[in-house]
N, C-alpha and C positions, 0 to 999 in steps of 0.2 A: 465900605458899604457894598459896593462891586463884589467883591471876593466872598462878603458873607452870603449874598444870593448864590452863590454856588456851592454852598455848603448844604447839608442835607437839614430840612424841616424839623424841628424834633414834634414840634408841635403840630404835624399834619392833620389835616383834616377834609372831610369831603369836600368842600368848596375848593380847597387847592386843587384835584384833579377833576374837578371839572371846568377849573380855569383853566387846566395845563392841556386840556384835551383840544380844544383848536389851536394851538399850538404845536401838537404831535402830531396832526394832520397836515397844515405846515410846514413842517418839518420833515415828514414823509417826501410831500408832493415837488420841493425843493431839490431834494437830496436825488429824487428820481431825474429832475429838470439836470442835474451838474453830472450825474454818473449816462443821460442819453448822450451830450455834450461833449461830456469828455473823456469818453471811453467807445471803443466801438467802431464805426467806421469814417465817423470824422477824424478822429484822432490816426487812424490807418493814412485815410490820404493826407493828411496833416505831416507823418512821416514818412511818405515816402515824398512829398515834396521836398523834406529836408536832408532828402538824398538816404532814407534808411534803408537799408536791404531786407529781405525777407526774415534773416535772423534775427536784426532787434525788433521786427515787429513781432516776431512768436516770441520774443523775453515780453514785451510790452502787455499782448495779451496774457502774456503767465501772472501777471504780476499781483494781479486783483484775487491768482488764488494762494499766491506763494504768499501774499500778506497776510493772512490770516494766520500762518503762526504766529506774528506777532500776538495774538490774542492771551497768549500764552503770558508776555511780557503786562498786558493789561490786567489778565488775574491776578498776579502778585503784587501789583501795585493797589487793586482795590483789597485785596486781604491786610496789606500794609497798613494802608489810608484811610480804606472807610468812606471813600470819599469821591462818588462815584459821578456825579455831575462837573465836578472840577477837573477830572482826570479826563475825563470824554471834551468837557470844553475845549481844552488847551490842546489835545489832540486834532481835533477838527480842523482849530485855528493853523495850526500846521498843515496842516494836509493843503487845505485849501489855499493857505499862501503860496504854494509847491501847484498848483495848478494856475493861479496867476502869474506866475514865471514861467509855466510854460507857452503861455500866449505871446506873452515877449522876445521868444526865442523865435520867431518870424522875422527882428529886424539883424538877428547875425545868420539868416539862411546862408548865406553864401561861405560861411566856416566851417571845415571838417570835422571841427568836435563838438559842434550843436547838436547831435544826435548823442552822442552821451549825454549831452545834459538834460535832454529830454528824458532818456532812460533813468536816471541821476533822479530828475524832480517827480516823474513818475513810482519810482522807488519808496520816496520821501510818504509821497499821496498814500498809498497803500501799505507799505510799515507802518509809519506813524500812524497813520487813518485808524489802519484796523485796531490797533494799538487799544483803542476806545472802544470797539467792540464789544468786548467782555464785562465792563462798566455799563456800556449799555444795555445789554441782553436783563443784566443783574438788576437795574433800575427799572426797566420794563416790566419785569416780572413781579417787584414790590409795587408798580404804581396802578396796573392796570387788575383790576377785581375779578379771581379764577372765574367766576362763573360767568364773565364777558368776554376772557381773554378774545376766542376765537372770533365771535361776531366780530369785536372792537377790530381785531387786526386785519380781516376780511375787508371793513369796511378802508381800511385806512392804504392797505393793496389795491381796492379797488381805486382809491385817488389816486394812488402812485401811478397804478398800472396807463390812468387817462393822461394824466402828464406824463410817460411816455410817451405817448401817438401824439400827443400836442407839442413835444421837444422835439421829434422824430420829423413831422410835419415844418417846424419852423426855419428847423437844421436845413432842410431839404431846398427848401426856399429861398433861404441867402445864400446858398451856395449856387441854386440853377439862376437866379436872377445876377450875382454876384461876377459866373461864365459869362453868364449873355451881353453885360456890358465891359467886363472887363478878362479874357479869359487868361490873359499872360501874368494877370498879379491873385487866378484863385486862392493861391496859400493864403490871402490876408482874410477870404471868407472862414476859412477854416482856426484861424487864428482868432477872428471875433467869435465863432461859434465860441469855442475854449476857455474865450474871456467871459463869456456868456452863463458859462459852467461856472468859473470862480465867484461872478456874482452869487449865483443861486447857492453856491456853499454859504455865503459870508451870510446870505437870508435866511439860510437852514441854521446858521450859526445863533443869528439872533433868534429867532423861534426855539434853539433848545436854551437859549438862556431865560424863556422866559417861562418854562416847566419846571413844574417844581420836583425836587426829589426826597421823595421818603424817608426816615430812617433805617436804614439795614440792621436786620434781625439779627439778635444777638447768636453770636456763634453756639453752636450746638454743645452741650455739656459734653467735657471731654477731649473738646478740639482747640481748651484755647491754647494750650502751651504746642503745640501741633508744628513742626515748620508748614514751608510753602510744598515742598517735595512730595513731603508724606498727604496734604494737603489734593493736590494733584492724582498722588495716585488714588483716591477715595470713590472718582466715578467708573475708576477702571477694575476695583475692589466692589463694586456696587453691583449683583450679579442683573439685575433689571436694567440698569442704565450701562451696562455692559451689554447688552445683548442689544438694546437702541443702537448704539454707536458702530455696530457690526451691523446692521442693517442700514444703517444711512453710509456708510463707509460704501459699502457693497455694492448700492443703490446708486450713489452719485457715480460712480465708480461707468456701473451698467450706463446709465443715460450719458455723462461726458465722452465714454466710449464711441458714441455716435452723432452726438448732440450738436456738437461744431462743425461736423461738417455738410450737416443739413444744404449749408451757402453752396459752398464747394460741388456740394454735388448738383444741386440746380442749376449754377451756373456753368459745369463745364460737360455734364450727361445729358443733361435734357433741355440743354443751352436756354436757360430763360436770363433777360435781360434782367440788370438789379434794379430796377423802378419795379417790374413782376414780383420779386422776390420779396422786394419792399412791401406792397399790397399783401404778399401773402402774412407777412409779419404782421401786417396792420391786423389781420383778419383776425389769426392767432390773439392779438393783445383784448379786442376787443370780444371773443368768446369769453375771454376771462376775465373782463371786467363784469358780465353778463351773468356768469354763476360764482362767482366768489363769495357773495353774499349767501348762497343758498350753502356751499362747504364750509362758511359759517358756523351758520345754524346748527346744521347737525355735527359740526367738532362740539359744540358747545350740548346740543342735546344728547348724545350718545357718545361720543370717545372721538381721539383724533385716528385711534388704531381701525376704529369701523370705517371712516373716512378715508383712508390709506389703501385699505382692503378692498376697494372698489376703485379708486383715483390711481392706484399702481399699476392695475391689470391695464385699465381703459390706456396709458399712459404707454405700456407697451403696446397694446394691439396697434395705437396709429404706429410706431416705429417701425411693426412689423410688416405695414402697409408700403411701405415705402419701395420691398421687393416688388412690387406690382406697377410700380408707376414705371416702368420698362419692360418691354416682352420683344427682344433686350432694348429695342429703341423706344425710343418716344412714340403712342399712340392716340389714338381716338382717347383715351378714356383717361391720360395723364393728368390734364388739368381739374377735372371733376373731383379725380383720388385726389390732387395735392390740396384742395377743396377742403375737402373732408376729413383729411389729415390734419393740416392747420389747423380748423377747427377742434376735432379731439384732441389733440396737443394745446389748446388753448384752454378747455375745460377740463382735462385732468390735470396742466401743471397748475392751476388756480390749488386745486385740491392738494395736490401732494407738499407746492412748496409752503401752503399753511400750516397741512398737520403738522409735516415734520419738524418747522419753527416751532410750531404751538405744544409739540410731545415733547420734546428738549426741553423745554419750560415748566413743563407741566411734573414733570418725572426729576428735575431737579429741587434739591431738597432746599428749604427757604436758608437757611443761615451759609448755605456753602453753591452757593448756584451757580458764581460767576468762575467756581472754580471746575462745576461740570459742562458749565456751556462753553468754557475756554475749551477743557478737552476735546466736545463735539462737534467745534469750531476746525481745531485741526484736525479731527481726523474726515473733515467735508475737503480741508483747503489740500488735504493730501492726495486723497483719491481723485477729486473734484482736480487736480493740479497735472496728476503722472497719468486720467485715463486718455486725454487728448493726442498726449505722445503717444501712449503706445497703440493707438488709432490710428497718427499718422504713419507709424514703421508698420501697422496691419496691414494699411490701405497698399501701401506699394509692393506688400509681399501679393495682395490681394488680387491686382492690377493683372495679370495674365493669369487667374484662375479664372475658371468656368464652367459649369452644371447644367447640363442642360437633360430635360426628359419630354418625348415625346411618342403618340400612338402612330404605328407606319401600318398601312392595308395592301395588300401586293393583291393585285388579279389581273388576269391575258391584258394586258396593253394598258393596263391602271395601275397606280402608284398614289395613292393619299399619305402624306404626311401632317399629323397635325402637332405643333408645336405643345405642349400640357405647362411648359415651366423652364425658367432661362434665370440663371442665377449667375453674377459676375460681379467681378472687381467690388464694388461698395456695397454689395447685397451680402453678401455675407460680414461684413462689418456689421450690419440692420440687424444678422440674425443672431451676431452673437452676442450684442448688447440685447437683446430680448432673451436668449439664454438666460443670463448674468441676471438680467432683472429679474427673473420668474424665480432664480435659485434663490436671488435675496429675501424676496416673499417670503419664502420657508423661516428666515431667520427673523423676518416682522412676529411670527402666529405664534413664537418666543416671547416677545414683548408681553408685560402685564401691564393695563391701563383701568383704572374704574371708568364702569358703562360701557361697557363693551357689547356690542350686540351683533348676532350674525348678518352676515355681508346683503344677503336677499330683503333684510328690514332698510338696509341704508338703500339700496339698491331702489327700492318701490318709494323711498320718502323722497328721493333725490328726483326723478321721476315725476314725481306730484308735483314737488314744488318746482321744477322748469315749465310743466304744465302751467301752471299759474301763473309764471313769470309771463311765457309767451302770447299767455289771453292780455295778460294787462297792458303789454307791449299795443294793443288794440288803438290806444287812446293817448292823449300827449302827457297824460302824469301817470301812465305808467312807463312810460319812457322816461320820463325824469327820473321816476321813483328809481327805476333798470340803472340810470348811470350816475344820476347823483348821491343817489341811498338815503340814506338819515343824515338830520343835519347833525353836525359835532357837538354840537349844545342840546342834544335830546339824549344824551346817556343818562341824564341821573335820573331816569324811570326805570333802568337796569343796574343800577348803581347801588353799591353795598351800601347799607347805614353806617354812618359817619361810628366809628368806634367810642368817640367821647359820649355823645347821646344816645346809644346803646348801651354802654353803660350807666348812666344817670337813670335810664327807663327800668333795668333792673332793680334798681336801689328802690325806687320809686313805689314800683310793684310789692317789692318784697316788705318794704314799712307800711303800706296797706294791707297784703296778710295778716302782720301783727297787731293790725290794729281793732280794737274790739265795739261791737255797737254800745248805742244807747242805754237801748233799750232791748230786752226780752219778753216777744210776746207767744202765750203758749196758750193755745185756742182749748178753750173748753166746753164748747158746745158741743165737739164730736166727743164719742167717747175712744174713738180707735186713733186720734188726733197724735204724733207722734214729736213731744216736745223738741227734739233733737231737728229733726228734718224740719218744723218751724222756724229755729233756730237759723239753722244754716239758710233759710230761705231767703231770714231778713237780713243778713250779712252780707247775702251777694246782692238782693235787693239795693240794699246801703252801698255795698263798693262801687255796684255800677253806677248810681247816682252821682257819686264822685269823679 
């Protein structure tokens, strides 16, 4: 009985995803709760208590992008199998037993090779994990109805995104309370965080068991004697979903470039303390809980590529901003700009990391999709993996360069110099991840997507509706409305017709065409009276009756 709940539905029907749907919000909000936990900067000081050096903490941080090849190992087993709920199950299960052992590795801190096995179980997490990946992407894409994909995932980032600042917020707290009374044994706060993480897996766990999965569409005619290879190369033969995959390559590529070291450079150029830096995160998560619901919308009314097209540019200008917050030192006007920067970085990555989930989806073809989102998988985990290195070897080539331009006025016993622009060491890292981005752009206006509308239509609609957001923010349920959104149990008024009653409605209709009246009444009192359009009067007369 167990084992058949994780078998795909044959008999699905609308009520199964509308039961499955607070459950995939759950399942969201959880898996957000175990990846703040247990990844990030708990886990940082977590190893370097257990005496890690700076090298396994950059394999540590790699590791989240280096698993996603495994996704690769996950398409073949869903082309295999078919059997896309059991393969993600059993994955999970894994992963997350591999983060419960890593909590435990707190009572051999004092061993030299507990840090391998941290590396060791982290490996585990992330191979095996992502491993499900590709089953998942696949299941998502049959379970959730195209013409809600975008709202639905909006809405469901947007819970994710709040159980971050609520994991982020928690984390914070047994750790600064956990110092204050005991600060010689902190490793063991950081080791509850961890354990804290495993729980919320094992509750992500139970919440995907109890979603239901679709049957997967019959393989496309032609493909079924197919290996897995030839199978594989099809999204890279696909010249549309070829030219996506060079733009999100390209793209990840541009922002990882600079992206990580956001910390680094706050904390060692414009020396802010990391509770600052924290607040600034905070600021960044919650803009993006704020419009994600509105990039929504219009993925959903217009295209994800009109969405992009606006959410890209906005996306580098704050990156580009970042040259500014020094003139070369810290000024009057640094903290305003990091201000303002966090914030556009909080509303264009709402934008971009939905479309570009949501166009991967959208542009993969129903019968072979976990074989082109495995591809678009690795070629994120690839760029998404080698641009942070070769950012680190920029930054220190970067380290003793410097540009600097300025206007000089010479007169009898007068000298004005005014400085125009100061350019050093991490600024230009800023500007050639904004290069790279602007170049990628070119290879988006490539992509073909239905509903595609020019950038200036999204641009005024996106506009309107912040307008709207911010008046309603006026009052306490528009603040609710802003961070709670719709409840998870209000989709089936967006929700496609059940396929079985869709078809019975056809049948239905169509044996009422055939069916013939009573009676025939043909008016003779007019003389221009036309028997025919009588006829037909009392027919629909009679069907609508019916």
């Amino acid at each position: 009985m167990f084992l058949k709940r994780l078998y795909p539905k044959y008999d699905f029907k609308i009520k199964d995803l509308r039961r499955s749907i607070p459950w995939l919000h759950l399942d969201g909000v959880t898996f957000q709760f175990m990846e703040t936990w247990g990844i990030g900067i708990f886990l940082i000081a977590y190893a370097l208590q257990l005496k890690a050096n700076y090298f396994h903490i950059g394999i540590l941080l790699a590791l989240p992008y280096l698993g996603n090849l495994s996704q690769l190992v996950g398409a073949y087993l869903v082309e295999k199998y078919r059997k896309r709920k059991l393969i993600n199950f059993f994955t999970v299960l894994i992963s997350r037993s591999a983060i419960l052992l890593v909590s435990s590795l707190v009572f051999f801190k004092t061993n030299s090779f507990v840090v391998y096995f941290l590396i060791f179980f982290y490996m585990i997490r992330y191979f095996v994990g992502n491993t499900g990946g590709s089953p998942w992407n696949s299941w998502m894409r049959d379970l959730i109805p195209r013409r809600i994909m975008g709202r639905y995932f909006a809405r469901r980032l947007k819970y994710m995104t709040l159980a971050a600042i609520g994991a982020s917020a928690i984390g914070a707290f047994i750790e600064t309370k956990w110092k204050a009374v005991s600060p010689d044994t902190v490793i063991y706060s950081y080791a509850l965080i961890i354990f804290l993480a495993a729980l919320s897996g094992f509750v992500e766990l139970f919440a995907l068991f109890k979603i239901t999965e679709p049957p997967m569409p019959d393989v496309a005619e032609g493909q079924e004697s197919m290996s897995f290879l030839s199978k594989m190369k099809m999204p890279f033969n696909d010249m549309n979903y070829r030219k996506l995959m060079v733009f999100i390559g390209l793209w990840n590529f541009a922002i990882f470039l600079a992206f990580p070291f956001f910390g680094p450079y706050l904390l060692d150029t414009i020396k802010l303390d990391a509770s600052m830096v924290s607040y600034l995160t905070i600021l960044s998560q919650i803009t993006n809980v704020l419009v994600i619901g509105i990039w929504g919308g219009l993925s959903d009314r217009f295209s994800n590529k009109s969405v992009l097209s606006f959410a890209c540019p906005l996306y580098l200008f704050a990156i580009f901003m970042w040259i500014f917050t020094t003139f070369p030192t810290p000024h009057g006007f640094t903290m305003p700009l990091l201000i303002i920067i966090y914030s556009l970085v909080g509303i264009a990555q709402a934008g971009v990391n939905l479309s570009t989930a949501n166009i991967a989806l959208k542009l993969a073809p129903s019968g072979g999709s976990a074989t082109y989102l495995s591809a678009n998988g690795i070629i994120i985990s690839i760029s998404a993996g080698i641009a942070p290195i070769i950012g680190g070897i920029a930054a220190d080539i970067f380290k003793y360069m410097k540009l600097e331009m300025s206007w000089r006025f010479e007169a009898k016993n007068l000298e004005i110099i005014v400085n125009t622009l100061s350019i050093s060491h991490w600024d230009f890292l800023f500007i050639f991840s904004t290069l790279l981005g602007l170049y990628s752009l070119s290879k988006l206006n490539e992509v073909v997507e239905t509903g595609e509308v020019e950038e200036k239509i999204v641009v005024k609609e996106f506009f309107a509706k912040t307008s709207q957001s911010i008046g309603s923010l006026s009052n306490i349920n528009g603040v609710k409305a802003a961070f709670l959104f719709m409840s998870p149990f209000e989709y089936e008024e967006v929700l496609e017709e059940d396929p079985v009653t869709k078809e019975l409605k056809k049948k239905i209709i169509k044996k009422r065409k055939k069916r013939k009246p009573a009676l025939t009444f043909i008016r003779k009192d007019k003389s221009n009276a036309n028997p025919i359009e009588d006829k037909d009067k009392t027919e629909g007369n009679t069907n609508h009756s019916n």
